[in-house]
C-alpha positions as CSV (number, residue, x, y, z in Angstrom):
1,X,-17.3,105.6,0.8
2,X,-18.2,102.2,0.0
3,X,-15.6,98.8,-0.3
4,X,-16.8,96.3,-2.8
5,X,-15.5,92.6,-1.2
6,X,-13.9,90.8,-3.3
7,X,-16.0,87.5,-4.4
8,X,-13.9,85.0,-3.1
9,X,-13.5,87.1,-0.1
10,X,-17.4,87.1,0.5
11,X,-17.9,83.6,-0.6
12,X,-15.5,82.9,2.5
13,X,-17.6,84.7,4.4
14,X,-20.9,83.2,3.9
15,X,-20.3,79.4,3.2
16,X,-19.2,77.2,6.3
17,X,-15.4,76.9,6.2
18,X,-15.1,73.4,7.5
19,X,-17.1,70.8,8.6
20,X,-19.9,71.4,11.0
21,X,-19.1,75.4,10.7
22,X,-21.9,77.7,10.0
23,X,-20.6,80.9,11.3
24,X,-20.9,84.7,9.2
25,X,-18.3,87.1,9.8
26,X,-20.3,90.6,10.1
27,X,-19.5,94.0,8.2
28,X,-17.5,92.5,5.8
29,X,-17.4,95.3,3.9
30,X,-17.5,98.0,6.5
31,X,-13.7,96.1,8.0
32,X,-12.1,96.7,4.3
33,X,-13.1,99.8,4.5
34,X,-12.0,101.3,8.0
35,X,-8.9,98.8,8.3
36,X,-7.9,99.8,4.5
37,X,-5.3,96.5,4.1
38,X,-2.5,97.1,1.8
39,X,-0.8,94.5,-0.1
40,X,2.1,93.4,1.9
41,X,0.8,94.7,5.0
42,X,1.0,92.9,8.2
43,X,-2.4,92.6,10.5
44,X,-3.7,90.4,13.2
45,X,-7.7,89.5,13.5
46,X,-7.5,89.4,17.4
47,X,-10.1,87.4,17.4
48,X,-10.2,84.2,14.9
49,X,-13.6,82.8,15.4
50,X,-14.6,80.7,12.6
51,X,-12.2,82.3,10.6
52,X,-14.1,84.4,8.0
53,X,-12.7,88.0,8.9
54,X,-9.0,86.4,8.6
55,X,-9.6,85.0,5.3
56,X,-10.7,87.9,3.8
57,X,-7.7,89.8,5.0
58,X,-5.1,87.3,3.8
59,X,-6.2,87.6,0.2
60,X,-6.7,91.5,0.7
61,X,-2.5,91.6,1.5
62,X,-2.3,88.8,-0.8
63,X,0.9,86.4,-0.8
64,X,3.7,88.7,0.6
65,X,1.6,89.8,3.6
66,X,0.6,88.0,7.0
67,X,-1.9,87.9,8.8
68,X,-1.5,86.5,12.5
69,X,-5.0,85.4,14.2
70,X,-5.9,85.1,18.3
71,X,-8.3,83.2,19.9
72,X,-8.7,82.4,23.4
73,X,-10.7,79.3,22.6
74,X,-8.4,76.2,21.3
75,X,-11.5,74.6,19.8
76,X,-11.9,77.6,17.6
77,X,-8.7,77.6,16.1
78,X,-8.8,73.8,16.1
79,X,-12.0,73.5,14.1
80,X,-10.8,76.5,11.8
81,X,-7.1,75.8,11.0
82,X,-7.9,73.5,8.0
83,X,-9.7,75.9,6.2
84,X,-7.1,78.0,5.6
85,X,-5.3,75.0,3.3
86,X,-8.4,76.6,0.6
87,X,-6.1,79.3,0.0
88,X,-2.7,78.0,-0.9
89,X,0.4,80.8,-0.8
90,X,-1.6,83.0,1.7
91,X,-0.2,83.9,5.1
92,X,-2.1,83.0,8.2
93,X,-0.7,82.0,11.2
94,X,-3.3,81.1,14.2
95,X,-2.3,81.6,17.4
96,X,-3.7,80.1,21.2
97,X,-4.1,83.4,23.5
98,X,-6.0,86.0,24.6
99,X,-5.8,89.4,22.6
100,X,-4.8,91.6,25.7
101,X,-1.4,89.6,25.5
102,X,-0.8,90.9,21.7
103,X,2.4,92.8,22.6
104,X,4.1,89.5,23.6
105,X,3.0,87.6,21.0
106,X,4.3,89.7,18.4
107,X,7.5,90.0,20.6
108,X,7.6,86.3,20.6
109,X,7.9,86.3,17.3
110,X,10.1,89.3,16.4
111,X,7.3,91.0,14.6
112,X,7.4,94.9,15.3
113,X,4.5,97.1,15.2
114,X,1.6,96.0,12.3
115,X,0.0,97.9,9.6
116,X,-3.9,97.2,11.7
117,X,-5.7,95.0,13.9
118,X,-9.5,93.9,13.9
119,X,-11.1,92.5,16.5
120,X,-14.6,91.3,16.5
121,X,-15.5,91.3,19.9
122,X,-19.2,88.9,19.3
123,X,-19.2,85.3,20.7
124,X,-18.7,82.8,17.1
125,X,-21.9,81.6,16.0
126,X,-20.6,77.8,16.2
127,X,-19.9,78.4,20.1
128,X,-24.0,79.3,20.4
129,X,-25.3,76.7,18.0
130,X,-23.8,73.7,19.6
131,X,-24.6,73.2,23.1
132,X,-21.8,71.2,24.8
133,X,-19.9,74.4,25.3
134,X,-23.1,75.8,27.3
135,X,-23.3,78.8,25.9
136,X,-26.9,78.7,24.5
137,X,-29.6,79.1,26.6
138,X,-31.8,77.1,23.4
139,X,-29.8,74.1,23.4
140,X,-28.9,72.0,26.4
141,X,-25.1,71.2,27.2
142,X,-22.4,71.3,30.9
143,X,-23.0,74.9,31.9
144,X,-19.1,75.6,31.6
145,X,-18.7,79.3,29.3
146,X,-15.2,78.8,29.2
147,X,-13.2,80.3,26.2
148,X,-10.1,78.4,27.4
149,X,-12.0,75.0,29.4
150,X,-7.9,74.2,30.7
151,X,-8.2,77.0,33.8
152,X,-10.9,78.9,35.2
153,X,-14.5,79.0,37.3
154,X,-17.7,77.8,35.1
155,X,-20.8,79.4,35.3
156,X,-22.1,76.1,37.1
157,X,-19.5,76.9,39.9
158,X,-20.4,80.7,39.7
159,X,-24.6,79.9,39.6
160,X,-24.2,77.4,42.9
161,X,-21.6,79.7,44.7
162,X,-21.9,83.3,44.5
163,X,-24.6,84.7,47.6
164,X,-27.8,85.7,46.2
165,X,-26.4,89.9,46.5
166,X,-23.3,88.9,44.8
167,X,-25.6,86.6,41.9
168,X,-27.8,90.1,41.5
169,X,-25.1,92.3,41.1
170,X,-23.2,90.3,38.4
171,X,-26.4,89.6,36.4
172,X,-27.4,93.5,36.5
173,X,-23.6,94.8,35.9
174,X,-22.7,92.3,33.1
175,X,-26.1,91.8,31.8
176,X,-28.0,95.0,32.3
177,X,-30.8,93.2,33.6
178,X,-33.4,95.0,35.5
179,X,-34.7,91.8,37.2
180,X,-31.7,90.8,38.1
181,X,-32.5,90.4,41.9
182,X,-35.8,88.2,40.6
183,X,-33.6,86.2,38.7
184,X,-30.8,85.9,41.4
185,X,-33.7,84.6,43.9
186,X,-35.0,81.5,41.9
187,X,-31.4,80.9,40.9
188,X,-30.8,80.2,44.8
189,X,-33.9,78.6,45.8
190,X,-33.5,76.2,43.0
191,X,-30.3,74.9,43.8
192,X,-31.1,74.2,47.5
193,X,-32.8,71.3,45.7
194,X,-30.1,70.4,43.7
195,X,-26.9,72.3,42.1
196,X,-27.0,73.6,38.4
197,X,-25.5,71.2,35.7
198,X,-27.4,71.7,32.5
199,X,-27.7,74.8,30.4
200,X,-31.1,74.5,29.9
201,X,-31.9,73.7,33.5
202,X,-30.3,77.9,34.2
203,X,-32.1,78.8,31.1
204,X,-36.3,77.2,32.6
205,X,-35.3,79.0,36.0
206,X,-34.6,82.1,34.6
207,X,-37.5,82.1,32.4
208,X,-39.7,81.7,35.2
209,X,-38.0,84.5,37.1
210,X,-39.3,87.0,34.5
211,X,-42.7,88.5,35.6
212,X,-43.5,89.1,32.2
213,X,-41.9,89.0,28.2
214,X,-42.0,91.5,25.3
215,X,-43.8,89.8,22.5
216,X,-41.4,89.3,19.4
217,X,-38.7,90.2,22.0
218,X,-35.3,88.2,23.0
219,X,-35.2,85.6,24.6
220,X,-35.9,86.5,28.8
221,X,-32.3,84.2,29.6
222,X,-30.5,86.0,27.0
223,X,-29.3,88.6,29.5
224,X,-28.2,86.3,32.3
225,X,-26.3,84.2,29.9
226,X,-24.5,87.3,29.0
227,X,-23.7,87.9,32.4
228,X,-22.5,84.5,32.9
229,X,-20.6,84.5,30.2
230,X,-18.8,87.8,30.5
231,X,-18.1,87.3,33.9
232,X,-16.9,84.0,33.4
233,X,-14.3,84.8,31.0
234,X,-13.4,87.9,32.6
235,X,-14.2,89.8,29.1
236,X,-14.4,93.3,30.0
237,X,-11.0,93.2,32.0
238,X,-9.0,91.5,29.2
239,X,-10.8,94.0,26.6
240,X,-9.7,97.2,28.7
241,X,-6.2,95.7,28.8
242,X,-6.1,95.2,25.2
243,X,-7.4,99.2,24.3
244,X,-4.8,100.0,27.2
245,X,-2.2,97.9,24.8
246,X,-3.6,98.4,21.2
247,X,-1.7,101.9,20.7
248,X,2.0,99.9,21.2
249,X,1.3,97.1,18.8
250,X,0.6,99.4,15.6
251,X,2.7,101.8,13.5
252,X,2.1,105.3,13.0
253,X,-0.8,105.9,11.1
254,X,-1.9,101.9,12.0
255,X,-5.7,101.6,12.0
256,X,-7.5,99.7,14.5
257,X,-11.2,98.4,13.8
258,X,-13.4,97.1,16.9
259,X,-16.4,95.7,16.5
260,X,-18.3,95.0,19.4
261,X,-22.1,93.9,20.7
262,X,-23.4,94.9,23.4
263,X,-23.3,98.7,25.1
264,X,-20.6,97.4,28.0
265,X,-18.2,96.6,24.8
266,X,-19.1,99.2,23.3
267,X,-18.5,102.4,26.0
268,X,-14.8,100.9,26.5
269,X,-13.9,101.4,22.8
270,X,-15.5,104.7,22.5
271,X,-13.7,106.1,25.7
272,X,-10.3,104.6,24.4
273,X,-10.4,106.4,21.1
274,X,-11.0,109.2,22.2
275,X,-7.7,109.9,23.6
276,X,-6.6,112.4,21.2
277,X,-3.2,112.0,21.7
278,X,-3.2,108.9,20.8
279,X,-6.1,108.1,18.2
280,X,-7.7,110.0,15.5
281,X,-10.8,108.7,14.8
282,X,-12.5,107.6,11.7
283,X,-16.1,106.5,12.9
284,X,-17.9,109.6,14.3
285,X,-20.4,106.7,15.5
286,X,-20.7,103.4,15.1
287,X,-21.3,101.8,11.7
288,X,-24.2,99.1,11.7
289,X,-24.6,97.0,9.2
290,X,-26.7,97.3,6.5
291,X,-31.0,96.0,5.9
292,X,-29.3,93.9,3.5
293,X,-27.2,92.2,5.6
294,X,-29.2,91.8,8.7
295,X,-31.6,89.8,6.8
296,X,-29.3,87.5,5.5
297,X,-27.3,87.7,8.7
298,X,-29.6,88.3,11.9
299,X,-26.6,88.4,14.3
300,X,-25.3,91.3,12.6
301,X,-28.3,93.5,13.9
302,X,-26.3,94.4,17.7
303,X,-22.8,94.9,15.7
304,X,-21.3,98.2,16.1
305,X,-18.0,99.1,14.5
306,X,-15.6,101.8,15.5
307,X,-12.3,102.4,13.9
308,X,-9.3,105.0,14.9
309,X,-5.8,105.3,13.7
310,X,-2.8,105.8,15.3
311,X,-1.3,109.3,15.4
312,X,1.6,109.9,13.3
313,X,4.0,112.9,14.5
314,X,5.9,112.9,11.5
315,X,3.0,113.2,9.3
316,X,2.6,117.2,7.8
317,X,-1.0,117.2,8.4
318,X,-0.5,116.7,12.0
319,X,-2.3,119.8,13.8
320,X,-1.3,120.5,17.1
321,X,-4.4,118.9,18.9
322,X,-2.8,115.8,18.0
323,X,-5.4,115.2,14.7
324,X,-5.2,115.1,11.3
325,X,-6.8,117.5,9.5
């Protein structure tokens, strides 16, 4: 089954939404689709970004729905909030927090159970393509990571602290790199000269740590950056809370649509959804988007999307494995 997107929907997608913002929300199509929004219906984009996703859902449940969007990165929601004024009458509420503590935000706000959640799991392109945050390994800016740059370690702290074991073992778990103890090495003879500052200082070390590149391949830091980054904002322990949590903040029958990037994502959504008891699923692997797409969107190429719904007991086709027929 295909979803045609609306055209203001898609024209939302692809344009920059405010000033400076270049950012394309992925599988536009593929998230009307699995998350099926109903006029009316309440949903929360757990993860606002640039906005794009959360657009497209307000004018899917149109004027007497809401949407509530997350992020963990007050910039984000700073840089986005103004965009939303485009579309007068439609019901978006951004919120400053970290999608694992959903349940209290909707408790916060008396809000029950919702009709389905997205989150989009891959870092906003604006957060890459500008270099102060220190995110991009292309462009030079305070090696800091930091969703939420209140609280926290940075990866400077993490790059001149951890021992050279503990460096390894972070850059292989988070980044599934197989030089990791190469990389881990230069990274600590390096800063016996001098500690890590810049971005693109971590980025020429690492380069040089790699005995050899793929031609046409990624980019030999982009692995460690991941690492960093991960590790930094402690992303595979909040996302684990958040599957652990999802279940409680829908209805019965509420459809839940993850897209994530990289396999480490991607193995914690597949194991949650496949708790029978809990989730009937409606990906029997992950969708990808399309040739179309992934030329006009490069970025798009690593999404996976995997959708479930909740299980209703009350619902006739219920078999007694706990799925619908």
């Amino acid at each position: 089954m295909t979803t045609e997107v609306p055209g203001t929907a898609l024209a939302s997608l692809q344009s920059p939404h405010s000033e400076g913002m270049v950012h394309v929300s992925v599988l536009p199509a593929e998230v009307l689709e699995y998350l099926a929004p109903q006029p009316g219906a309440t949903l929360v984009d757990a993860t606002l970004g640039a906005g794009g996703h959360s657009r497209m859902l307000a004018q899917a449940v149109g004027k007497e729905g809401r949407v509530f969007s997350l992020d963990h990165d007050l910039k984000m929601i700073e840089r986005t909030r103004p965009s939303f004024s485009s579309l007068p009458g439609l019901n978006i509420e951004a919120i400053h927090a970290r999608f694992d503590l959903l349940p209290e935000i909707l408790a916060s706000r008396n809000i029950g159970p919702v009709d389905g959640i997205l989150a989009d799991l891959g870092i906003c392109s604006d957060q890459l393509d500008h270099g102060e945050r220190g995110f991009s390994f292309n462009q030079s800016g305070p090696l800091d990571m930091r969703m939420d740059q209140s609280r926290g370690q940075t990866a400077a702290d993490m790059v001149n602290q951890l021992s050279e074991y503990d460096l390894a073992n972070l850059i292989f778990k988070y980044g599934e790199e197989r030089f990791s103890r190469r990389i881990a090495r230069y990274i600590v003879q390096r800063r016996t000269e001098a500690p890590f500052q810049m971005s693109a200082d971590l980025a020429q070390v690492v380069r040089r740590a790699i005995p050899r590149r793929d031609p046409g391949g990624i980019d030999p830091a982009t692995r460690t950056f991941q690492a960093l980054r991960i590790a930094v904002n402690d992303e595979l322990a909040v996302l684990e809370r958040f599957l652990s949590r999802l279940e409680l903040c829908l209805k019965p029958g509420g459809r839940a649509v993850i897209i994530s990037f990289h396999s480490l994502e991607d193995r914690l959504v597949k194991t949650a959804f496949r708790q029978a008891e809990k989730w009937e699923i409606l990906t029997k692997k992950p969708v990808m988007a399309g040739e179309a797409e992934t030329q006009a969107n490069p970025r798009s190429r690593s999404a996976r999307l995997r959708a479930a719904r909740t299980i209703d007991p009350s619902a006739p086709e219920i078999k007694k494995k706990g799925k619908y027929r």
